[in-house]
C-alpha positions in Angstrom: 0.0 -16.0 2.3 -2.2 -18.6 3.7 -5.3 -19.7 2.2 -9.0 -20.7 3.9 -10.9 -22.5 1.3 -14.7 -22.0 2.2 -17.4 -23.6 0.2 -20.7 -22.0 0.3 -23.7 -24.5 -0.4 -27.4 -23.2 -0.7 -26.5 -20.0 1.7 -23.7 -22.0 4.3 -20.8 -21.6 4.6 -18.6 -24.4 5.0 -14.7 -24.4 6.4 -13.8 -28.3 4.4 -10.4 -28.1 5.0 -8.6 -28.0 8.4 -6.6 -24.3 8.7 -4.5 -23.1 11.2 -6.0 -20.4 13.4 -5.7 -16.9 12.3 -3.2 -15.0 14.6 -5.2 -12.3 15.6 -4.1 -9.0 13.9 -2.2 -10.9 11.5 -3.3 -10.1 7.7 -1.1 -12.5 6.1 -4.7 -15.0 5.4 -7.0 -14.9 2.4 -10.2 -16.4 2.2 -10.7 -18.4 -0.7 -14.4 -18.7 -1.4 -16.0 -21.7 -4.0 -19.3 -20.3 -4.6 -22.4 -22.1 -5.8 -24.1 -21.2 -9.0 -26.7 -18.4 -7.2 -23.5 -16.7 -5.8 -21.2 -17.0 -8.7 -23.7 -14.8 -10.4 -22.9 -11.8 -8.2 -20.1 -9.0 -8.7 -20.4 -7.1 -5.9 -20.4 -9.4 -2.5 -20.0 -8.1 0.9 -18.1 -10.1 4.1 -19.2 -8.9 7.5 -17.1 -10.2 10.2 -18.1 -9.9 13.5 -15.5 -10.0 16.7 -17.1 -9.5 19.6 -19.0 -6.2 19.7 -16.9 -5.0 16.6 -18.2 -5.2 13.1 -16.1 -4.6 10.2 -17.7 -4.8 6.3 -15.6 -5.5 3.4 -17.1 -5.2 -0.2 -15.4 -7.4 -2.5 -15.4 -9.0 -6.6 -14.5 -12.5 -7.3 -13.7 -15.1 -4.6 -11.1 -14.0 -3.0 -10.8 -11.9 0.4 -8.0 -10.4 2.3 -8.6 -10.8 5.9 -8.5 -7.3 7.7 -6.5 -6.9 10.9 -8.5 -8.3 13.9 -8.5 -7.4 17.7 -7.5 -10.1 20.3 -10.8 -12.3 20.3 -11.0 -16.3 20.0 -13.7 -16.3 17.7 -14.7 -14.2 14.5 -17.7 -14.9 12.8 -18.2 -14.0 9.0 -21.1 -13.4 7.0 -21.6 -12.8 3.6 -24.2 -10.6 1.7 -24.4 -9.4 -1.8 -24.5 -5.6 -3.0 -27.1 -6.2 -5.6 -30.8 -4.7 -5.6 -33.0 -5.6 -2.6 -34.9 -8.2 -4.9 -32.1 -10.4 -5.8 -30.2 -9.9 -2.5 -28.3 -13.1 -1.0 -27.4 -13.7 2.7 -25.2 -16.3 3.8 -25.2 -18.5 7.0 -23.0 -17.2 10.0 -19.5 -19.1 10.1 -17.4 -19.0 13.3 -13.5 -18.6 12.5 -11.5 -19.9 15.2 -8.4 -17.2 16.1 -5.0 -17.7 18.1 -4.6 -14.7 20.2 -1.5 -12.6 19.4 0.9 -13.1 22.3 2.6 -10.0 23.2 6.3 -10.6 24.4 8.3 -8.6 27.1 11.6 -7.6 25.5 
């Protein structure tokens, strides 16, 4: 399994470390979140990852994420939300996730 640490600071999200790109359609990659105090409070968080027109939402506990299968696409963006009440709600920053395109082979 490979790991993506991101660090989320007052509502951004922050890649610090480098990563190799994510092979597109490849869910072999975690995302390992280090959440400030404000989100560490939170059970129930939401990632919303964006590939070009497609949107996919995952609802998630803790800090750690299983990257869903993703269509060909350079870029996926993420975006995290919480599932709390509308009062306490928090709303990250939008990351962009740079992805290697799967590379079909003739056999």
């Amino acid at each position: 399994m490979n790991n993506i640490i991101i660090h989320e600071e007052n509502n951004n999200l922050i890649i610090k470390d480098d990563y190799s790109p994510l092979v597109c359609g490849n869910t072999n990659y975690t995302l390992e979140f280090v959440f400030g105090e404000d989100w560490q409070k939170t059970t129930n968080k939401i990632a919303v990852f964006f590939v070009g027109d497609q949107k996919t939402a995952v609802p998630f506990t803790g800090s750690l994420l299983s990257v869903p299968a993703l269509p060909n696409a350079q870029i996926m963006q993420l975006v995290l939300m919480t599932a709390e009440t509308e009062n306490t709600r928090l709303v990250s920053s939008v990351l962009d996730i740079n992805l290697k395109p799967t590379i079909l082979l003739e056999t």
